[in-house]
VEXDREN-2710 file (C-alpha; in Angstrom, 1 decimal):
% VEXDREN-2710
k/r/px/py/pz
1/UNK/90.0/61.0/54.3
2/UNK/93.0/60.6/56.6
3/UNK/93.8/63.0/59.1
4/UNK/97.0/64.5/59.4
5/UNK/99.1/63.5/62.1
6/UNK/100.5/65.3/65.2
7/UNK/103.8/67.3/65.2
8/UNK/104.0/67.1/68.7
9/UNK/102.8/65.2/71.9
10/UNK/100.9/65.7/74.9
11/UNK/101.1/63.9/78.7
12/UNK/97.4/64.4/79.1
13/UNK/96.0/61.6/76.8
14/UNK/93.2/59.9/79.2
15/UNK/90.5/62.1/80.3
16/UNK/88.4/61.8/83.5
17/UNK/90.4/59.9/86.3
18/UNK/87.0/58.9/88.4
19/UNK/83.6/58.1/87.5
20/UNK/80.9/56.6/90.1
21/UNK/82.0/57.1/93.0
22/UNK/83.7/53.6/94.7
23/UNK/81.6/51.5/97.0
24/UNK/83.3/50.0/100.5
25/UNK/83.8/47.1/99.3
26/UNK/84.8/48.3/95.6
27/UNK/87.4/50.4/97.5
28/UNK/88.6/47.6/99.9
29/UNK/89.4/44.9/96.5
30/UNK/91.8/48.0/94.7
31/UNK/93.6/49.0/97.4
32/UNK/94.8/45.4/98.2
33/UNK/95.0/44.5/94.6
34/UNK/97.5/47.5/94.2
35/UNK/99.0/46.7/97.6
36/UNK/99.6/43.3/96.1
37/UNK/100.2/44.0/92.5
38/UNK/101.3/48.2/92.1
39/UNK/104.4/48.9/90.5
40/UNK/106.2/51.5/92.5
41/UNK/108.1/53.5/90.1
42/UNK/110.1/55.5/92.7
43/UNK/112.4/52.3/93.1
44/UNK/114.8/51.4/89.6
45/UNK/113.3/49.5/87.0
46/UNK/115.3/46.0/86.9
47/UNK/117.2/45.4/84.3
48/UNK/114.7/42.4/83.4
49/UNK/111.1/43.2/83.8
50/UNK/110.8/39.8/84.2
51/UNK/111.8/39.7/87.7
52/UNK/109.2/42.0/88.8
53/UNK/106.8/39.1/88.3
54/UNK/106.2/36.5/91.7
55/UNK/106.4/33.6/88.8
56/UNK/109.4/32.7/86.3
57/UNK/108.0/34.3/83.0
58/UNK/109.0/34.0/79.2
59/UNK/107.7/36.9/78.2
60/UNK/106.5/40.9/79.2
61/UNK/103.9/41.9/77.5
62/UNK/101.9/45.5/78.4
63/UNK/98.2/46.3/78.0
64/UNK/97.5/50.6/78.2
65/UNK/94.3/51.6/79.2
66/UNK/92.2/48.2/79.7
67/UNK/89.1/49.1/80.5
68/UNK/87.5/46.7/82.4
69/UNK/90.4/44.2/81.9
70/UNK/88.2/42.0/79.9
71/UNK/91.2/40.9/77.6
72/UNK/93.5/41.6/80.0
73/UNK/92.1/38.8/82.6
74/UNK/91.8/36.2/79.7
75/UNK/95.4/36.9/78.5
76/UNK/96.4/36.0/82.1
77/UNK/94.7/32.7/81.9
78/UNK/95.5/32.0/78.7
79/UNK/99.5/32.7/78.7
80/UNK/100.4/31.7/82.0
81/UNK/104.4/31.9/81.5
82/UNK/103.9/35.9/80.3
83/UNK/104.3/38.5/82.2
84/UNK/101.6/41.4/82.0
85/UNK/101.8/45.0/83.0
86/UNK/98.5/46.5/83.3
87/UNK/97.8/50.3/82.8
88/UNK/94.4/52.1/83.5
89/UNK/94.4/55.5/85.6
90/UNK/90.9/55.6/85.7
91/UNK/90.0/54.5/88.8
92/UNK/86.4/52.8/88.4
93/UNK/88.4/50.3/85.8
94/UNK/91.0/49.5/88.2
95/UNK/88.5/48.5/90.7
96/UNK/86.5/46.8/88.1
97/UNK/89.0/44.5/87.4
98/UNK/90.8/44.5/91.4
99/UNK/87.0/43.2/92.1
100/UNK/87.3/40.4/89.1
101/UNK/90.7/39.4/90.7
102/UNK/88.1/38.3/94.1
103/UNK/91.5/38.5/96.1
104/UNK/93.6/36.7/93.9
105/UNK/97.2/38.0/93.1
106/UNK/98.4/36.3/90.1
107/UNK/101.8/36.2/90.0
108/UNK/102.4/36.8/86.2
109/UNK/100.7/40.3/86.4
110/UNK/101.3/43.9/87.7
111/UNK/99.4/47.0/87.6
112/UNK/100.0/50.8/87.6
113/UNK/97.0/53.5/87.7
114/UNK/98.9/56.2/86.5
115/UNK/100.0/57.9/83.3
116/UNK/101.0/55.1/80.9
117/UNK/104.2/57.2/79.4
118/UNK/105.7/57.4/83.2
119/UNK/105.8/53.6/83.1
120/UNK/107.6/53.6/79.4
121/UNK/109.9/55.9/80.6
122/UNK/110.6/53.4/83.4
123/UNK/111.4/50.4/82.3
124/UNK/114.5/49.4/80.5
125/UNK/115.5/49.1/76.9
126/UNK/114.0/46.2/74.8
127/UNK/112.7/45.2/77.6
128/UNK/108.7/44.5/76.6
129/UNK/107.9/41.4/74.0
130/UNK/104.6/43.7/73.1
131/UNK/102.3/46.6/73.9
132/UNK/98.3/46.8/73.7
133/UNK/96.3/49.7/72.9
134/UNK/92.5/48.7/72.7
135/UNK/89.9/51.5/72.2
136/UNK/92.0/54.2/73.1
137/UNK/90.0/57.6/73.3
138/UNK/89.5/58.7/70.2
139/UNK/89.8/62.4/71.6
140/UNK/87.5/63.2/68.2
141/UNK/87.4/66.9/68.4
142/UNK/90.5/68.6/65.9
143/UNK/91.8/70.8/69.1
144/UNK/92.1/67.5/70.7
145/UNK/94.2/65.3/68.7
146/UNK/97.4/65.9/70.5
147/UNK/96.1/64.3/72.9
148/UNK/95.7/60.5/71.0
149/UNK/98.1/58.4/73.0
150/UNK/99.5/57.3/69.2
151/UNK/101.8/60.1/68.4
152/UNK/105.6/60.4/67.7
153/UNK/106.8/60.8/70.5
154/UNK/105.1/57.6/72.1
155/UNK/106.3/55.5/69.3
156/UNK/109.8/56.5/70.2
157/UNK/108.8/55.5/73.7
158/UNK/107.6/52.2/72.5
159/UNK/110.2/51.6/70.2
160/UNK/112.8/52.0/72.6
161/UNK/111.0/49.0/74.8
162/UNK/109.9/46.9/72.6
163/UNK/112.5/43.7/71.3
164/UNK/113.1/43.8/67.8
165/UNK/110.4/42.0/66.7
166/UNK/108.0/43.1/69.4
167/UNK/104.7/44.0/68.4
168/UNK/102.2/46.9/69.2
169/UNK/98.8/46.2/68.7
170/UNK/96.1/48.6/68.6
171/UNK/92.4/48.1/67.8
172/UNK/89.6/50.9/67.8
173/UNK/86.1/51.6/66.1
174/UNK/86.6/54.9/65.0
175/UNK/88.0/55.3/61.4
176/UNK/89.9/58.5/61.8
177/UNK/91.4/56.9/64.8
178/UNK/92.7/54.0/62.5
179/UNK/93.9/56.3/59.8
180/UNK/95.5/58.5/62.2
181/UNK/97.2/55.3/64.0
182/UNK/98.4/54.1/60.5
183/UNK/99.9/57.5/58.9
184/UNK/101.8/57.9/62.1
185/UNK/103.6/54.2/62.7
186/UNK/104.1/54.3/58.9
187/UNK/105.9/57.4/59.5
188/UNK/108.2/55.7/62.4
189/UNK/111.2/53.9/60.7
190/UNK/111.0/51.6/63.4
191/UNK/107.8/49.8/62.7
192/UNK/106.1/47.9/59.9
193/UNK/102.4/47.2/59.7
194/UNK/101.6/43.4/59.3
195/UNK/98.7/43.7/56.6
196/UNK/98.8/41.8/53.5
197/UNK/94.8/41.9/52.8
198/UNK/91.9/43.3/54.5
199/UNK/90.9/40.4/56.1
200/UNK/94.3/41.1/58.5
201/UNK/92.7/44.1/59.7
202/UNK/89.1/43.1/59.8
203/UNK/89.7/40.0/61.7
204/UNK/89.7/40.2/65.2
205/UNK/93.4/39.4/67.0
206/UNK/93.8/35.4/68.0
207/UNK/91.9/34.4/71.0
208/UNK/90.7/37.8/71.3
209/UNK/87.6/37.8/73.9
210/UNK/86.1/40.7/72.5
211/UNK/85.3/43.5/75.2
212/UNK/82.0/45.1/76.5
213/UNK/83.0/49.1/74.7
214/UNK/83.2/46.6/71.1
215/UNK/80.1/44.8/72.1
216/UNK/78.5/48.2/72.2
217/UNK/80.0/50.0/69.0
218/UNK/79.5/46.7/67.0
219/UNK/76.1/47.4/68.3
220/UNK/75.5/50.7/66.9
221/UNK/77.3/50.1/63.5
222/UNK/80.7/50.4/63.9
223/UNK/83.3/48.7/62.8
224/UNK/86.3/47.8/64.7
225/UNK/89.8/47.6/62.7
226/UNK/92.7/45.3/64.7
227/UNK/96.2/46.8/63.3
228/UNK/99.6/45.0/64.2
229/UNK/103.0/46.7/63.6
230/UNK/106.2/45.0/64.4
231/UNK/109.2/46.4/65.8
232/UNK/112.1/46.9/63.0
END
């Protein structure tokens, strides 16, 4: 049965910021990846998130909470003339991916390690060609679910950044996750969900690399659903 959704939002959607604590060399890649690569949102957004890139790009595209940038690194390989703004404020994923990077800067990414909404709030209008939520924390307990990063108020955050015709992608293994996601975006008059059978939502995302979290949850019986909603 589908929960209901939540009347109002909360800031604190990601739990923990730290887990194991970093060794030298862990520490030594993510403060030069973020040296190199941090968004520093004290200056003004440009007017074109493009030029924040070192490369020409045709496209901005933003990944929240990536883990350990397993999709994130093969998007950057694969789409070399997109843009991607990479959020994760837990810090052992940030390093896990700043250690991936082996010193390399590409120049058609950036990366923040804060609170995801600070960034939206950042960047301009219509600015963003599409946003990525993977395995989001489910935040499973009732007295919890305001804190689901999917809520009104972040739709109206991605809806004002997101290009008509953007898309929002969001994939998780937990059902009442996937019900929640789809009662609240078909409550927002500016999105659409892009379903037409089952197979749309059972079937991975094109070129998806699949992550170690769904390795795990396929694993141990669950079921991942991959949802796409356009921007109106």
């Amino acid at each position: 049965m589908a929960e209901e959704h939540p009347s109002r939002a909360s800031e604190a959607f990601f739990g923990r910021r730290r887990g194991k604590r970093l060794r030298p060399a862990q520490r030594a890649a993510l403060d030069a990846a973020l040296a190199a690569l941090g968004l520093d949102l004290a200056r003004p957004a440009p007017a074109d998130p493009a030029a924040l890139f070192a490369v020409p790009v045709a496209a901005v595209r933003l990944e929240i909470g990536f883990g350990g940038g397993e999709h994130l690194l093969d998007a950057l390989a694969r789409h070399p003339d997109t843009g991607f703004i990479g959020v994760e404020p837990f810090v052992n994923g940030m390093a896990k991916l700043a250690a991936a990077l082996d010193g390399a800067s590409p120049g058609n990414l950036r990366l923040f390690d804060d609170d995801a909404t600070r960034l939206l709030d950042w960047l301009p209008e219509a600015s963003l060609d599409g946003i990525d939520l993977f395995y989001p924390d489910p935040w499973p307990k009732r007295k919890h679910w305001k804190r689901r990063f999917v809520n009104r108020a972040n739709l109206d955050r991605f809806a004002r950044v997101l290009r008509p015709g953007g898309r929002f992608r969001f994939a998780s293994d937990i059902a009442s996750y996937v019900d929640w996601t789809l009662l609240v975006c078909r409550d927002h008059p500016a999105f659409a969900w892009q379903a037409e059978t089952a197979d749309d939502w059972r079937r991975p995302f094109a070129g998806w690399p699949g992550t170690r979290y769904e390795k795990k949850a396929l694993g141990e019986g669950r079921v991942p659903a991959y949802l796409t909603f356009v921007r109106r």
